[in-house]
PyMOL Python script that loads the backbone (N, CA, C, O; Angstrom):
from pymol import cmd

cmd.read_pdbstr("""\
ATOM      1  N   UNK A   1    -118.383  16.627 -75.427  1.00  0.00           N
ATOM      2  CA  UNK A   1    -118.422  16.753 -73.980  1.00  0.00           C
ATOM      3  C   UNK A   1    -117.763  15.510 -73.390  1.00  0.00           C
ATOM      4  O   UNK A   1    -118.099  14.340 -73.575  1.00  0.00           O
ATOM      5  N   UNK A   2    -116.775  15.976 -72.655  1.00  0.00           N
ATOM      6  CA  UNK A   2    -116.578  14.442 -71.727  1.00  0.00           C
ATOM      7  C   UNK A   2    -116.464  14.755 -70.533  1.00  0.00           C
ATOM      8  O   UNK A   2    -116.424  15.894 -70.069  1.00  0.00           O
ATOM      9  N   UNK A   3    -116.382  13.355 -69.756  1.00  0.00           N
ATOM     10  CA  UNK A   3    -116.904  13.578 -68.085  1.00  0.00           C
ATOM     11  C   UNK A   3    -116.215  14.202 -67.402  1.00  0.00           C
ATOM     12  O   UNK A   3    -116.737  14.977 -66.601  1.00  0.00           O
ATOM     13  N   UNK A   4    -114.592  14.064 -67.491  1.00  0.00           N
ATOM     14  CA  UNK A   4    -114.133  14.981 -66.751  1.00  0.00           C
ATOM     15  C   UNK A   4    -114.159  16.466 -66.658  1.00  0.00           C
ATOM     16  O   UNK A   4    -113.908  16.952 -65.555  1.00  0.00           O
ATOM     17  N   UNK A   5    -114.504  17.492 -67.950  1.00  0.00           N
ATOM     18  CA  UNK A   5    -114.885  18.711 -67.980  1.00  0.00           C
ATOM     19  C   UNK A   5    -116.478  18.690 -67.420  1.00  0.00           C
ATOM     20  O   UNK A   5    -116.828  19.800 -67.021  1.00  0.00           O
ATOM     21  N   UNK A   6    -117.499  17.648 -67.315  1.00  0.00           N
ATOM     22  CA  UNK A   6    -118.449  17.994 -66.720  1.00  0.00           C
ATOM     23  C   UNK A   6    -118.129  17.341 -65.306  1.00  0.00           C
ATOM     24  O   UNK A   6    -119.252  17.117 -64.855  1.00  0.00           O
ATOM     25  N   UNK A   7    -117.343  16.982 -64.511  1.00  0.00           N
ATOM     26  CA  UNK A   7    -117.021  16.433 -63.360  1.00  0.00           C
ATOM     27  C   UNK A   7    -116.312  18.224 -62.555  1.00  0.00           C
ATOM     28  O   UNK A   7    -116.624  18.911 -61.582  1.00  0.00           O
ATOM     29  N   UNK A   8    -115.379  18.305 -63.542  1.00  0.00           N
ATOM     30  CA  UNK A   8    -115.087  19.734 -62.669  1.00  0.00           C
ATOM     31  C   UNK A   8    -115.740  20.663 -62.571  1.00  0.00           C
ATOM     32  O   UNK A   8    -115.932  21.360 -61.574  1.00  0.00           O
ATOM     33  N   UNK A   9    -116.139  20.758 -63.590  1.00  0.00           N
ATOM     34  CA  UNK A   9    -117.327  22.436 -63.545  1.00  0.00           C
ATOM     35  C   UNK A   9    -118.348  22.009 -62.707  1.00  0.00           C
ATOM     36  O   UNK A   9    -118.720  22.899 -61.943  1.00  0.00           O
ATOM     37  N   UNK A  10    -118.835  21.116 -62.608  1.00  0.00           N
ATOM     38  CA  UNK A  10    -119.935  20.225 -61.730  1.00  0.00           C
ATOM     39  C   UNK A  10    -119.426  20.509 -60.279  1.00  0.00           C
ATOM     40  O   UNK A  10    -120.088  21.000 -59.365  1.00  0.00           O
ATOM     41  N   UNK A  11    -118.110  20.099 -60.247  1.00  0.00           N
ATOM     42  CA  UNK A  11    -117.844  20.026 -58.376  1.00  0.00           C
ATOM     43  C   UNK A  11    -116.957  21.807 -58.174  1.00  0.00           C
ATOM     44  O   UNK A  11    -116.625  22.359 -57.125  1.00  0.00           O
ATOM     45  N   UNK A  12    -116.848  22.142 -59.158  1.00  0.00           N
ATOM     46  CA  UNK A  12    -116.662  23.854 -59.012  1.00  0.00           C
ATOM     47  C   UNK A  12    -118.075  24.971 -58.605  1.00  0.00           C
ATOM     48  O   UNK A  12    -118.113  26.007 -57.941  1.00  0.00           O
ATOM     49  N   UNK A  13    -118.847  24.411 -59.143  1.00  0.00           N
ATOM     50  CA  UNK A  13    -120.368  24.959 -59.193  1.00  0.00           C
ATOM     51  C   UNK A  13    -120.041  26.100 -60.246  1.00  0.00           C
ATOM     52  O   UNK A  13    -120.301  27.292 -60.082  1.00  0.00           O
ATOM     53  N   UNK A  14    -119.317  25.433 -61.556  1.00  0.00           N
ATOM     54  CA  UNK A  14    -119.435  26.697 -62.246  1.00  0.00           C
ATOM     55  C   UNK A  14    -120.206  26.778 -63.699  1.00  0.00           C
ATOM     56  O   UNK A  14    -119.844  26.751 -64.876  1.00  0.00           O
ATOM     57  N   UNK A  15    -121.629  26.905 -62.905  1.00  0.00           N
ATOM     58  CA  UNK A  15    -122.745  26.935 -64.153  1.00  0.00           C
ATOM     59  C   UNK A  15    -121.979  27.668 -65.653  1.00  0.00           C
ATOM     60  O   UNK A  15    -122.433  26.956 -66.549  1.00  0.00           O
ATOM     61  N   UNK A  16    -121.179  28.587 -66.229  1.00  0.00           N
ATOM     62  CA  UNK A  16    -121.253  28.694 -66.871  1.00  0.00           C
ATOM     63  C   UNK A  16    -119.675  28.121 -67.577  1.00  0.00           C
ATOM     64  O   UNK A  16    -119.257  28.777 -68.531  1.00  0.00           O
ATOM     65  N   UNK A  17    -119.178  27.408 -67.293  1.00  0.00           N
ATOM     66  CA  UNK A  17    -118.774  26.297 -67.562  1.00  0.00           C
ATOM     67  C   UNK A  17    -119.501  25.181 -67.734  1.00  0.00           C
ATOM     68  O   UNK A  17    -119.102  24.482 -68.665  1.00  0.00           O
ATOM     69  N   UNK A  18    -120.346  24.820 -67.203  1.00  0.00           N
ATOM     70  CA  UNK A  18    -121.073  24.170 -67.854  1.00  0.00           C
ATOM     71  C   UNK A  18    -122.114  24.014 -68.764  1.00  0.00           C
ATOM     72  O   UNK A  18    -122.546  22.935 -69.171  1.00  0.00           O
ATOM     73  N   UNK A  19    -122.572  25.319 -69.126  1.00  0.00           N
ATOM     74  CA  UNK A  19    -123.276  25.539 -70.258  1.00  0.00           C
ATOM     75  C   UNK A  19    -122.238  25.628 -71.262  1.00  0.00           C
ATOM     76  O   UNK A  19    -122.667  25.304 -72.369  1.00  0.00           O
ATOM     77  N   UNK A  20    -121.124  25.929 -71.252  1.00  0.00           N
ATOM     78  CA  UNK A  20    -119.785  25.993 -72.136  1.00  0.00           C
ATOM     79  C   UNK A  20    -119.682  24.496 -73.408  1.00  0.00           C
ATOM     80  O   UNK A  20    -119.437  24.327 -74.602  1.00  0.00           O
ATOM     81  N   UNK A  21    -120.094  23.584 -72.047  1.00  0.00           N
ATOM     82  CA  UNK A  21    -120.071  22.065 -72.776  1.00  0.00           C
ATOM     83  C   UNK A  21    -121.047  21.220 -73.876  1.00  0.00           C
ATOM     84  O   UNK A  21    -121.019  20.132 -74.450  1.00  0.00           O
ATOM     85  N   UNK A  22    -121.859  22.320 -73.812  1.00  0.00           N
ATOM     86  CA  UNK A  22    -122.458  22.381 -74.827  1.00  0.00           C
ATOM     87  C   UNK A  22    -122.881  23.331 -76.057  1.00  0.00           C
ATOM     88  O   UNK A  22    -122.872  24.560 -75.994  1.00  0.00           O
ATOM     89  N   UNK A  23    -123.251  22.577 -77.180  1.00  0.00           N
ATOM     90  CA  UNK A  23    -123.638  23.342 -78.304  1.00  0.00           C
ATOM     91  C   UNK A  23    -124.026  24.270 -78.122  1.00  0.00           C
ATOM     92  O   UNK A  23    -124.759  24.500 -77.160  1.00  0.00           O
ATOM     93  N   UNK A  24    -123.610  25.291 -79.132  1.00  0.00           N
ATOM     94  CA  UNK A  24    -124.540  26.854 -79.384  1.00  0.00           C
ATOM     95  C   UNK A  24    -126.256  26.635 -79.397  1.00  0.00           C
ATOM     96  O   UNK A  24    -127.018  27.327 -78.723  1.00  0.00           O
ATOM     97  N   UNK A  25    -126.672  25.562 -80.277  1.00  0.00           N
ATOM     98  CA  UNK A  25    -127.790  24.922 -80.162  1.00  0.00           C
ATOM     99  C   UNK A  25    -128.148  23.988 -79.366  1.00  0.00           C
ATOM    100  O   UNK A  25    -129.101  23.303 -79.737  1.00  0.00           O
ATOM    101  N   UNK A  26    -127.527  23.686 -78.090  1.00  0.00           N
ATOM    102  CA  UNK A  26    -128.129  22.541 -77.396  1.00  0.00           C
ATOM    103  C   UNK A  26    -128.555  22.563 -77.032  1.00  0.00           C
ATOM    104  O   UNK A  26    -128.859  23.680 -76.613  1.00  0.00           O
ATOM    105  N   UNK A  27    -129.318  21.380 -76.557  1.00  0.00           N
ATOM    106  CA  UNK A  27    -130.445  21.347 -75.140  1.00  0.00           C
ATOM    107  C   UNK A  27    -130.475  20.132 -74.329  1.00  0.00           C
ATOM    108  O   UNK A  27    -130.329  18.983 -74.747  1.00  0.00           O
ATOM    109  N   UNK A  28    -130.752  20.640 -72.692  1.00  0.00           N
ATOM    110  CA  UNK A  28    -130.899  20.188 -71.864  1.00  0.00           C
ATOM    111  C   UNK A  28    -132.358  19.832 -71.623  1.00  0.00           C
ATOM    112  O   UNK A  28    -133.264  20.628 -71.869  1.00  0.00           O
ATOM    113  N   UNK A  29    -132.608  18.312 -71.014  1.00  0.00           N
ATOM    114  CA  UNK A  29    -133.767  17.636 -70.850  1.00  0.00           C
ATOM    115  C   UNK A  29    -133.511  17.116 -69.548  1.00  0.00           C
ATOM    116  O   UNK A  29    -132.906  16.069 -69.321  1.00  0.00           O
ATOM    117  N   UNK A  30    -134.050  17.978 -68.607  1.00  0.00           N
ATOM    118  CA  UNK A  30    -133.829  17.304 -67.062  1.00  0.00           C
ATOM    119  C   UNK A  30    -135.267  16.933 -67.154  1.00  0.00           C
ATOM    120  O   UNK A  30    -136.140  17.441 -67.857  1.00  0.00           O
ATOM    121  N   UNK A  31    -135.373  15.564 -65.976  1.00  0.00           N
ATOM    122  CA  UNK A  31    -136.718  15.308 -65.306  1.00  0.00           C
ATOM    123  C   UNK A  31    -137.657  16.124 -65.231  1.00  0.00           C
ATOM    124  O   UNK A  31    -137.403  17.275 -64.875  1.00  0.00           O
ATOM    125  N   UNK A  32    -138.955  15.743 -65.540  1.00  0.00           N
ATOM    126  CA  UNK A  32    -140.441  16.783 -65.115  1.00  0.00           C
ATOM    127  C   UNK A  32    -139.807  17.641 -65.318  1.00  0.00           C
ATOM    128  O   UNK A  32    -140.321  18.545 -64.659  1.00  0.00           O
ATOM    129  N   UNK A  33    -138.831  18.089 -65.901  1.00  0.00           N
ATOM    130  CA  UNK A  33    -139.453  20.122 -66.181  1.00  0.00           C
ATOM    131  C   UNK A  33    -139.350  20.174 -67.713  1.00  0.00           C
ATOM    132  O   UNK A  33    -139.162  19.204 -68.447  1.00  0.00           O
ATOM    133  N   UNK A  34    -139.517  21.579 -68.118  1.00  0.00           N
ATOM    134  CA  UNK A  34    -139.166  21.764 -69.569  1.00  0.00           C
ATOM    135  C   UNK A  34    -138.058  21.696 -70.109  1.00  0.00           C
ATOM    136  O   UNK A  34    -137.158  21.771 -69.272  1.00  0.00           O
ATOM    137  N   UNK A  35    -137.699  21.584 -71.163  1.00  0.00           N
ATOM    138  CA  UNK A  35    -136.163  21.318 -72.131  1.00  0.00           C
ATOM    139  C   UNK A  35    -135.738  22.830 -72.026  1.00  0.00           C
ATOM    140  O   UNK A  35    -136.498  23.792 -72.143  1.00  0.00           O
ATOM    141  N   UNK A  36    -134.462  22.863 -71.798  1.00  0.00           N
ATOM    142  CA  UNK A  36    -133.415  23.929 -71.583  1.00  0.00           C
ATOM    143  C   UNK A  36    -132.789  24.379 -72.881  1.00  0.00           C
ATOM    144  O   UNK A  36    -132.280  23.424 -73.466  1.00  0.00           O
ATOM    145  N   UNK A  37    -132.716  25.056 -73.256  1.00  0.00           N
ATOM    146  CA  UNK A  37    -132.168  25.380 -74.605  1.00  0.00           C
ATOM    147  C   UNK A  37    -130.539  26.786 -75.030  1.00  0.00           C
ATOM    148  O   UNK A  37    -130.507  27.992 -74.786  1.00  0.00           O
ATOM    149  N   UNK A  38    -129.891  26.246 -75.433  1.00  0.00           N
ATOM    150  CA  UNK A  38    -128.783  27.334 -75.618  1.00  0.00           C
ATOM    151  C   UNK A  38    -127.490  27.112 -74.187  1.00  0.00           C
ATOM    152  O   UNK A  38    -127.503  26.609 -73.063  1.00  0.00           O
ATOM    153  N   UNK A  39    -126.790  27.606 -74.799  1.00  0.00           N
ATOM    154  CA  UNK A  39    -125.699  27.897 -73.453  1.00  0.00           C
ATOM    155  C   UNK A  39    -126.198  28.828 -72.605  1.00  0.00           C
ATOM    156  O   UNK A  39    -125.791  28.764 -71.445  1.00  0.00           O
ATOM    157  N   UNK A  40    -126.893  29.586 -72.855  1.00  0.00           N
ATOM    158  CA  UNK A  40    -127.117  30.327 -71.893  1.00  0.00           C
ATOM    159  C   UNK A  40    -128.226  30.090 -70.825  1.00  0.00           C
ATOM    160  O   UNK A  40    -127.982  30.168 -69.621  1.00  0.00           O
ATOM    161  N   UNK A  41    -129.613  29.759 -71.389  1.00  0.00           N
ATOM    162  CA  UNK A  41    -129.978  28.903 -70.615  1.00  0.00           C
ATOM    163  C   UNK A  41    -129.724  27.491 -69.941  1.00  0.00           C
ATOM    164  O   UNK A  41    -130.360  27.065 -68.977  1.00  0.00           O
ATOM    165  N   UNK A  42    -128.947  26.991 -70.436  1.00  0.00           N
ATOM    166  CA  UNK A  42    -128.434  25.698 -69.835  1.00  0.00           C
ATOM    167  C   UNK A  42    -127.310  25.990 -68.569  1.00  0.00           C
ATOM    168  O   UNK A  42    -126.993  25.296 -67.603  1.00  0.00           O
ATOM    169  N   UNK A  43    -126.805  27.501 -69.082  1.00  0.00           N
ATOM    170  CA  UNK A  43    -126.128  27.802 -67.369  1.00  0.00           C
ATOM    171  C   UNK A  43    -126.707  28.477 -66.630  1.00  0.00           C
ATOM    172  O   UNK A  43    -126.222  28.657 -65.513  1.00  0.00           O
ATOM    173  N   UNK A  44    -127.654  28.945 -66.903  1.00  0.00           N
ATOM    174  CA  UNK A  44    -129.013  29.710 -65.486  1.00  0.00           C
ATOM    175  C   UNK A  44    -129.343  28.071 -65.236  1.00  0.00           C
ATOM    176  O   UNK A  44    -129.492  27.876 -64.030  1.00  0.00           O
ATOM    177  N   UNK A  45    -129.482  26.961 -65.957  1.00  0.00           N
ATOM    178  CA  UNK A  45    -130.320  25.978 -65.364  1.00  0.00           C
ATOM    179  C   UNK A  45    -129.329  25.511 -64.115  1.00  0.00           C
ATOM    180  O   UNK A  45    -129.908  24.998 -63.157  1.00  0.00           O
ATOM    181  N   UNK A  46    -128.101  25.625 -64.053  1.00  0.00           N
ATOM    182  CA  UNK A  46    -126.427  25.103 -63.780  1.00  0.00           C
ATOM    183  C   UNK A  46    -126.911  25.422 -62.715  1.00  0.00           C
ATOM    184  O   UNK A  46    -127.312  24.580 -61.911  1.00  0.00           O
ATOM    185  N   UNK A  47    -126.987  27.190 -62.432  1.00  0.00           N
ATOM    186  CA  UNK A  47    -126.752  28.583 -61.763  1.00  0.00           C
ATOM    187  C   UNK A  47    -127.926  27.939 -60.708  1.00  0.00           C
ATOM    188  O   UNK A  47    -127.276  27.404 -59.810  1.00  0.00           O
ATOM    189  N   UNK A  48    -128.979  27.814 -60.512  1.00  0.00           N
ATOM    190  CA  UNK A  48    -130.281  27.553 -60.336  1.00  0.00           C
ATOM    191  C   UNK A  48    -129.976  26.549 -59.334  1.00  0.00           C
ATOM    192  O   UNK A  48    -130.368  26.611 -58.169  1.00  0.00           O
ATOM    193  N   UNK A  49    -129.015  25.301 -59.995  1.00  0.00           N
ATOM    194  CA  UNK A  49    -129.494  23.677 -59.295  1.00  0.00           C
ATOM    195  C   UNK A  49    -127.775  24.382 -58.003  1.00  0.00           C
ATOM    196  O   UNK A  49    -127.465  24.304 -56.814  1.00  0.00           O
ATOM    197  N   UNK A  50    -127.236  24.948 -59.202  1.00  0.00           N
ATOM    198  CA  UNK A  50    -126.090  25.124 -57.324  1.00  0.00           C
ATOM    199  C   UNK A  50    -126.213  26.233 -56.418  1.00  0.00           C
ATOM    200  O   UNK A  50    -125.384  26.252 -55.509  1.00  0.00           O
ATOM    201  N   UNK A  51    -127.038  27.139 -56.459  1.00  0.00           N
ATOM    202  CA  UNK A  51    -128.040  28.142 -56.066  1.00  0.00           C
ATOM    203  C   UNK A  51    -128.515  27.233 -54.648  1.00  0.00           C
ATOM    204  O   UNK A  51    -128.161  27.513 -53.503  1.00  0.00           O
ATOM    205  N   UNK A  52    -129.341  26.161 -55.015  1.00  0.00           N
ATOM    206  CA  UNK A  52    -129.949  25.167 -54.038  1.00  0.00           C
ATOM    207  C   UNK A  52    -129.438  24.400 -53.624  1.00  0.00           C
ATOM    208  O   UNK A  52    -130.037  23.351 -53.388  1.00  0.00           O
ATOM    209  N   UNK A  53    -128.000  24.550 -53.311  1.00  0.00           N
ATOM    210  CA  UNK A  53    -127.134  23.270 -52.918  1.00  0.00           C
ATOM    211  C   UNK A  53    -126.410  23.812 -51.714  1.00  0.00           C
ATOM    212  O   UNK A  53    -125.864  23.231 -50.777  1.00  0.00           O
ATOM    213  N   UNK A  54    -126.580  25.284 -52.046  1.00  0.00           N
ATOM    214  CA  UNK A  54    -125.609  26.222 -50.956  1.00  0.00           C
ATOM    215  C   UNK A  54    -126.799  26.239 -49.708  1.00  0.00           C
ATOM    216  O   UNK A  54    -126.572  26.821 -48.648  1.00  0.00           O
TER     217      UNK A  54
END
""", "prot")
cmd.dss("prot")
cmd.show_as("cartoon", "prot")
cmd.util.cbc("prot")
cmd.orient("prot")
């Protein structure tokens, strides 16, 4: 993963680009909540945080 592919998909709002940037097995560990797991959940988590931005 490097910053500039998470800088664009980030300022695109395109959650599943950004679950892209990670492993088939990865996981996401945001603050106070539970660990995110997979690409696919890691782009509903994406989907979710730019959901609340609009």
């Amino acid at each position: 993963m490097d910053i500039r592919s998470v800088e664009l998909n980030f300022n695109r709002h395109d959650a599943d680009g950004m679950g892209s940037l990670y492993t088939k097995g990865g996981q996401l560990l945001p603050p106070s909540a539970d660990v995110v797991s997979d690409r696919d959940g890691i782009a509903a988590f994406w989907q979710k945080v730019f959901d609340m931005s609009e």
